[in-house]
N, C-alpha and C positions, 0 to 999 in steps of 0.2 A: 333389573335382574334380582335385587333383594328381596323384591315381594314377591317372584317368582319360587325365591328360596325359603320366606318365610311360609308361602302357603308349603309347598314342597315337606317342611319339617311339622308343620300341622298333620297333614295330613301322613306323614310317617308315623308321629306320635298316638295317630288315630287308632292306624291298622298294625301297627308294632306294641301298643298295648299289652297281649300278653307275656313282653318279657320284663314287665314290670317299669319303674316308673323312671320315663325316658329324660336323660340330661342331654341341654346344648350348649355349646360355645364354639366362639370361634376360633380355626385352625387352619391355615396352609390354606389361606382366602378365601374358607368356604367355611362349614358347620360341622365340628363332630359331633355325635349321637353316643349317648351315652348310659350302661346303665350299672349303678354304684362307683362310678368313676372309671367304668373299663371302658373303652372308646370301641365299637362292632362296628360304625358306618361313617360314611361323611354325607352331607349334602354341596353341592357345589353348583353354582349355577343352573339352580331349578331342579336339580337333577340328584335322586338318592343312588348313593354307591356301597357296597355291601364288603367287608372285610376278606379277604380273600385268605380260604383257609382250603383242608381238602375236600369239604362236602360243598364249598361253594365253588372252589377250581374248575370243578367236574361239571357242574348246570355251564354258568358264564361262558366256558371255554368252547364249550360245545354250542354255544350260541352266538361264540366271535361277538362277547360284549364287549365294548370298548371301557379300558382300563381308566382312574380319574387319570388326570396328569395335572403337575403343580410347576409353573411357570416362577425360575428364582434366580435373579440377577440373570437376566437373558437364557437362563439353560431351563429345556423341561424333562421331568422328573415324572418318571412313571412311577405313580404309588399303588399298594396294594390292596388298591378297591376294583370293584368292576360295578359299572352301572345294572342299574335295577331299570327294564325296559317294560315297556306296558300292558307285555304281553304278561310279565309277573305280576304288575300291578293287577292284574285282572285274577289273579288266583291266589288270593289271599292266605290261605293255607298254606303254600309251596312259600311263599314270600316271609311268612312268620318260621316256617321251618327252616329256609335257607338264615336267613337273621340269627333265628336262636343258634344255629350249628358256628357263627359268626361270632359271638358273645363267648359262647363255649371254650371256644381256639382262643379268643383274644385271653380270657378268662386265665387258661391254662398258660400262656402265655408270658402274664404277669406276673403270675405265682410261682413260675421258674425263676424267675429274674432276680423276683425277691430273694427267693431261695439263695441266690449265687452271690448276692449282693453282700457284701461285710458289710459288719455294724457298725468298724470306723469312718465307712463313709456317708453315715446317716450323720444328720446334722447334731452337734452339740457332743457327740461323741469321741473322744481322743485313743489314740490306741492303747495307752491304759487303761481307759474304764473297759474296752475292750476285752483286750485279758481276763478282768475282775467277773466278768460278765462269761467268759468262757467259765472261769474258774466254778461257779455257782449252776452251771447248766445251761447258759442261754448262748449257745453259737450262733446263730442264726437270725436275722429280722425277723422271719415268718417265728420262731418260739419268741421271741421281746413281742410278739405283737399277742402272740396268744399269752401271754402273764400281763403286759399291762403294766404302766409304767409302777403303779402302788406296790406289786407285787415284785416284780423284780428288784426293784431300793431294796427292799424288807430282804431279799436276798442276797445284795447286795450287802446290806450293813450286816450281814451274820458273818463274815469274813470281816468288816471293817466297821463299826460299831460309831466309828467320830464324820462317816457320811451325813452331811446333813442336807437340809431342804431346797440347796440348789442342784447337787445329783439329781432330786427327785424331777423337778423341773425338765433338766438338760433331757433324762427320756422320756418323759413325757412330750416335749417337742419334737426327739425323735423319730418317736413315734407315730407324732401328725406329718412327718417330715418336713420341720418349721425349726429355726430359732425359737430357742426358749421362751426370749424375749416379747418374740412375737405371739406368746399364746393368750386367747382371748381372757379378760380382764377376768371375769368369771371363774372360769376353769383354773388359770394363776392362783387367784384366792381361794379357793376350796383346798387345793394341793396344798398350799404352803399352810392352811389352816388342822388339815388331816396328817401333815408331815409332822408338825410341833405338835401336835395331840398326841400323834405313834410316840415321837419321842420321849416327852413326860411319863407315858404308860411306863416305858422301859424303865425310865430313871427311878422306877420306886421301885 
């Protein structure tokens, strides 16, 4: 059944092409599809399943396609894909249309979530630097995402000036939504390299 899956996601990746460049991994015993890390489909036992939003509700429903189901500790679980049947596969166009409209929802989706999400519950973040971060303009994940960890510190130390290069750090992992600690060895050094450089500038 894997090679049934692996051709299955070849061949998704084939004719789903133009929604740009398709990620996989594995999810809920089967493959989600993915594109910039938004999840639009799954594959699961051979078979592609399309995210179920309201321009795809409307095809599926009206064609009584059968929904994935995810089998977990003996109970199964209707999830919100509907299989893609071969009569879609055969019209390629109508298939990349329903997908993108799938991408789209899922898309909008996540950008709500983020939106709702506080910033203390991003990792490395305490509900003081919280506050500090209200204080300077940044409510929100979605605006720390758009300043960027460099830029927000620098905003940050205009209120608090003895911030040093593990702040910088701590959002910068937040913002990959990672421990600090955990950021690649690379990106660590550069940061901590641009943070003591910012600093010195100041000190003269």
């Amino acid at each position: 059944m894997k090679n049934k899956s692996y051709a299955r996601i070849h061949q998704s990746k084939e004719y789903l092409s133009p929604l740009g460049e398709i990620g996989c991994r594995s999810l809920f015993g089967g493959y989600s599809l993915t594109v910039e890390n938004v999840v639009f489909a799954m594959v699961s036992e051979g078979e592609l399943y399309l995210r179920a939003c309201e321009q795809t509700e409307v095809y599926f429903v009206k064609r009584a396609s059968p929904p994935l189901l995810y089998n977990k500790r003996g109970r199964t679980i209707e999830l919100n894909y509907y299989r893609v049947d071969e009569g879609l596969w055969s019209d390629r166009e109508k298939l990349v249309q329903l997908s993108m409209d799938a991408l789209f929802s899922a898309r909008r989706q996540k950008s709500r979530q983020r939106a709702q999400q506080r910033l203390k519950d991003l990792p490395n973040l305490t509900h003081s630097l919280e506050m500090m971060l209200w204080e300077v303009g940044i409510a929100d994940v979605r605006t720390l995402h758009a300043y960027g960890a460099k830029r927000s510190w620098i905003k940050l130390r205009g209120i608090k000036k003895g911030l040093g290069v593990q702040v910088l750090l701590a959002l910068a992992g937040a913002i990959c939504g990672i421990h600090e600690a955990a950021l690649p060895a690379a990106t660590r050094q550069e940061l901590v390299e641009w943070g003591h450089h910012y600093e010195k500038r100041q000190r003269r």
